[in-house]
C-alpha positions as CSV (number, residue, x, y, z in Angstrom):
1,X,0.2,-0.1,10.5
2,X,-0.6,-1.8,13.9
3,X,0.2,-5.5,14.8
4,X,-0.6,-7.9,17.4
5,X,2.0,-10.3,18.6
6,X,1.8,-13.7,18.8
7,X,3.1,-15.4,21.4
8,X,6.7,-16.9,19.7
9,X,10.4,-16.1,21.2
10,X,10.9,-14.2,18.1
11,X,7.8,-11.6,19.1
12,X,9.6,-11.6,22.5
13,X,12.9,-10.5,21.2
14,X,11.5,-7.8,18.9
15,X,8.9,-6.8,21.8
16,X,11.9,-5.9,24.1
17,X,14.0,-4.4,21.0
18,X,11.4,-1.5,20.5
19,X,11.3,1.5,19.3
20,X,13.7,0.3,16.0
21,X,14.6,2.8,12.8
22,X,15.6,1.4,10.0
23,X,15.8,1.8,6.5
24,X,13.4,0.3,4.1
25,X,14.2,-2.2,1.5
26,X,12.2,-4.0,-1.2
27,X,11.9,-7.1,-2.9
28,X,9.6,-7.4,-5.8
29,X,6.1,-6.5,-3.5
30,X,7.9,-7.7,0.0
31,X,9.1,-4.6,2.4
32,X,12.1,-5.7,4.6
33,X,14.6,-3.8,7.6
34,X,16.7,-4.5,9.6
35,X,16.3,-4.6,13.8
36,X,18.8,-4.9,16.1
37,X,17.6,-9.2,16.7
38,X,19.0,-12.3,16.4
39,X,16.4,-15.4,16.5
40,X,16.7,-19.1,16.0
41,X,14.9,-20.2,13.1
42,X,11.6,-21.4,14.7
43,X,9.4,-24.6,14.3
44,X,6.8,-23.6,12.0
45,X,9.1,-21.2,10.2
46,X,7.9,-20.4,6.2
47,X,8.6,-19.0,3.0
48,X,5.1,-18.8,1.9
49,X,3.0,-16.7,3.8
50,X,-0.7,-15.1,3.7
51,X,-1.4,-11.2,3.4
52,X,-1.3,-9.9,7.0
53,X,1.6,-12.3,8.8
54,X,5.2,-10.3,9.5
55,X,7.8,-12.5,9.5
56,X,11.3,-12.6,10.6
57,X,14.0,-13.4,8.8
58,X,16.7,-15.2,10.6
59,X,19.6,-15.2,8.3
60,X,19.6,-11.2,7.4
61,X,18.1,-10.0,11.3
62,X,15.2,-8.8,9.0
63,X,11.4,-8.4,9.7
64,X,9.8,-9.3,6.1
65,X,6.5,-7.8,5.2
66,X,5.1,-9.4,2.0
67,X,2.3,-8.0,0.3
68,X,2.6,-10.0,-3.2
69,X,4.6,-11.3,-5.8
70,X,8.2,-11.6,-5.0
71,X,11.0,-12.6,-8.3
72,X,10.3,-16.2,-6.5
73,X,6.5,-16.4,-6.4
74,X,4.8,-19.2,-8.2
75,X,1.4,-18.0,-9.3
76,X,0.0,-15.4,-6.7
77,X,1.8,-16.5,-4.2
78,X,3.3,-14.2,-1.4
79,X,6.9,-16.5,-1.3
80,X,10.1,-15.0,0.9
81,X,13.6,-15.7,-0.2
82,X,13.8,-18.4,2.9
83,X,11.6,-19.9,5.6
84,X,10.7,-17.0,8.6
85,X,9.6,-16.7,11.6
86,X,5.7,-15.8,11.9
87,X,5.6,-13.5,15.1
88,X,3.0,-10.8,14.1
89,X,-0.1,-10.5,12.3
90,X,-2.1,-7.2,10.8
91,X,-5.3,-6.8,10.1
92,X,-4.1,-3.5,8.2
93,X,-3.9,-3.7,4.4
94,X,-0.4,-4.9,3.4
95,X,-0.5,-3.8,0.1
96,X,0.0,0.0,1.1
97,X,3.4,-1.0,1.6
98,X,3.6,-0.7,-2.8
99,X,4.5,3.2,-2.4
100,X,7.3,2.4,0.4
101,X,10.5,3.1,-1.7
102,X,13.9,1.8,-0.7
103,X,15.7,3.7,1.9
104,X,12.6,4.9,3.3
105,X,12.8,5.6,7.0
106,X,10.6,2.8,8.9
107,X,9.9,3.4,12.8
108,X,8.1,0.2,14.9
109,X,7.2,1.4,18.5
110,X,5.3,-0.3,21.2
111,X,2.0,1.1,21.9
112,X,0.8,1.8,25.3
């Protein structure tokens, strides 16, 4: 999957944080992981977000990919267990992330 950054302290801090490993973990259709971060909560931040936007979630130093449902959605919403940062969008479809399973090996790297 390849993102572009927006222009938001968080994308800063990940930016500069890169290459990351982690280890996958899923919430209902979300895909989340841990990175070596720690961001303010920023203006803007949401719990409902739109196919495409990677978020950051402050509390658990977790980027948050949803791709549908989660146990909290109300109708086909894509709703996060708490408001995130915004700091990358794909054009890439999300819902491949369905066959990530939990502990799944997850690499982000800058391209050049």
């Amino acid at each position: 999957m390849v993102a572009s950054l927006l222009d938001t302290p968080t994308a800063k801090a990940i930016y500069e944080s890169l290459p990351v490993e982690s280890r996958a973990q899923t919430w209902g259709e979300e895909v989340y992981f841990e990175v070596p971060v720690h961001a303010k909560r920023e203006a803007g931040a949401k719990d409902i977000v739109k196919p495409g936007e990677i978020a950051f979630w402050v509390e658990g130093s977790c980027v948050a990919i949803g791709f549908g449902r989660t146990p909290i959605s109300q109708g086909n919403e894509i709703r996060l267990a708490a408001k995130t940062n915004i700091w990358a969008i794909t054009q890439d479809d999300v819902k491949k992330l369905g066959a990530v399973k939990p502990g799944s090996k997850i690499r982000i790297e800058k391209l050049e």
